[in-house]
C-alpha positions in Angstrom: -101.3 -27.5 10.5 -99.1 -25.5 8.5 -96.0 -27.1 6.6 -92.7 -25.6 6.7 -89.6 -26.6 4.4 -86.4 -27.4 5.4 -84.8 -24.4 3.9 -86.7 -22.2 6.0 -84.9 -24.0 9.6 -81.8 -25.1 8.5 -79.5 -22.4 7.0 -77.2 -24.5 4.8 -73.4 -23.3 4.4 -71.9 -23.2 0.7 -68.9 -23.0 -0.7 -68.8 -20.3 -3.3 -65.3 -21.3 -6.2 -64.6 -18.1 -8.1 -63.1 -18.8 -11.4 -60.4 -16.9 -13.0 -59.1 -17.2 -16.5 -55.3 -17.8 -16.3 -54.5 -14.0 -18.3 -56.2 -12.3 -15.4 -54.8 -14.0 -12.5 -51.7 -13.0 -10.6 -48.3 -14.4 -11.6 -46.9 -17.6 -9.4 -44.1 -17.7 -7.7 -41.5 -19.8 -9.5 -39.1 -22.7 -8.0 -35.7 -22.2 -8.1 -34.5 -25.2 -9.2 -30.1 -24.3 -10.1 -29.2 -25.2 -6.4 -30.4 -29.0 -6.6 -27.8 -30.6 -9.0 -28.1 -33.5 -11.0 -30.8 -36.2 -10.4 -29.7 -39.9 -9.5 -31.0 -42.2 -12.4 -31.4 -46.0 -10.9 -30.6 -48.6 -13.5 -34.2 -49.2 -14.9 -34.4 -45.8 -15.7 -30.7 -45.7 -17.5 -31.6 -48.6 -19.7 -35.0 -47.3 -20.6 -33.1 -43.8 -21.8 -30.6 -45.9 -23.6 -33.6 -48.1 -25.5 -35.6 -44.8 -26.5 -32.6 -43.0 -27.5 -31.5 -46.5 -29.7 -35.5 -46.5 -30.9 -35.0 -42.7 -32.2 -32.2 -43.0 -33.9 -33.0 -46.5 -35.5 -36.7 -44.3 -36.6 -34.4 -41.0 -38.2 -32.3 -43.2 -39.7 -35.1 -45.2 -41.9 -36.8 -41.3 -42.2 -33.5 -40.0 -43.9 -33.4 -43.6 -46.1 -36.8 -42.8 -46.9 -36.4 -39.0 -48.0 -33.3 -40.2 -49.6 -35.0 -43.0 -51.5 -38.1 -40.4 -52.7 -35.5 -37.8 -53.6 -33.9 -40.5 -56.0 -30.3 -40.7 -54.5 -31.0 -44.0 -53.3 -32.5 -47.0 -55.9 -33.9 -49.7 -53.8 
């Protein structure tokens, strides 16, 4: 009795993924985006943007103290 393998009875399809470094590949097509207008913000969002922009400026503020305080303007 002779023994066959699988491989030899069942041909087996494969996917073959050709990679392509981003230099050599073709440029996309972009999205034009000037014809959809200003998006909706719902209230969450508008108090979020408000908080972050608060949190920024509170962080610049104590930055310039800081430089100002190093640089000897300020004695604290």
């Amino acid at each position: 009795m002779t023994m066959t393998r699988l491989d030899d009875n069942v041909q087996q399809e494969r996917t073959v993924f050709f990679v392509v470094h981003p230099l050599d590949a073709m440029p996309e097509e972009k999205v034009e985006t000037e014809h959809l207008g200003p998006m909706r913000m719902t209230r969450t969002v508008r108090i979020c943007l408000f908080a972050l922009r608060g949190y920024l400026s509170l962080m610049f503020g104590l930055l310039a103290f800081r430089v100002l305080q190093l640089a000897g303007v300020i004695h604290g």
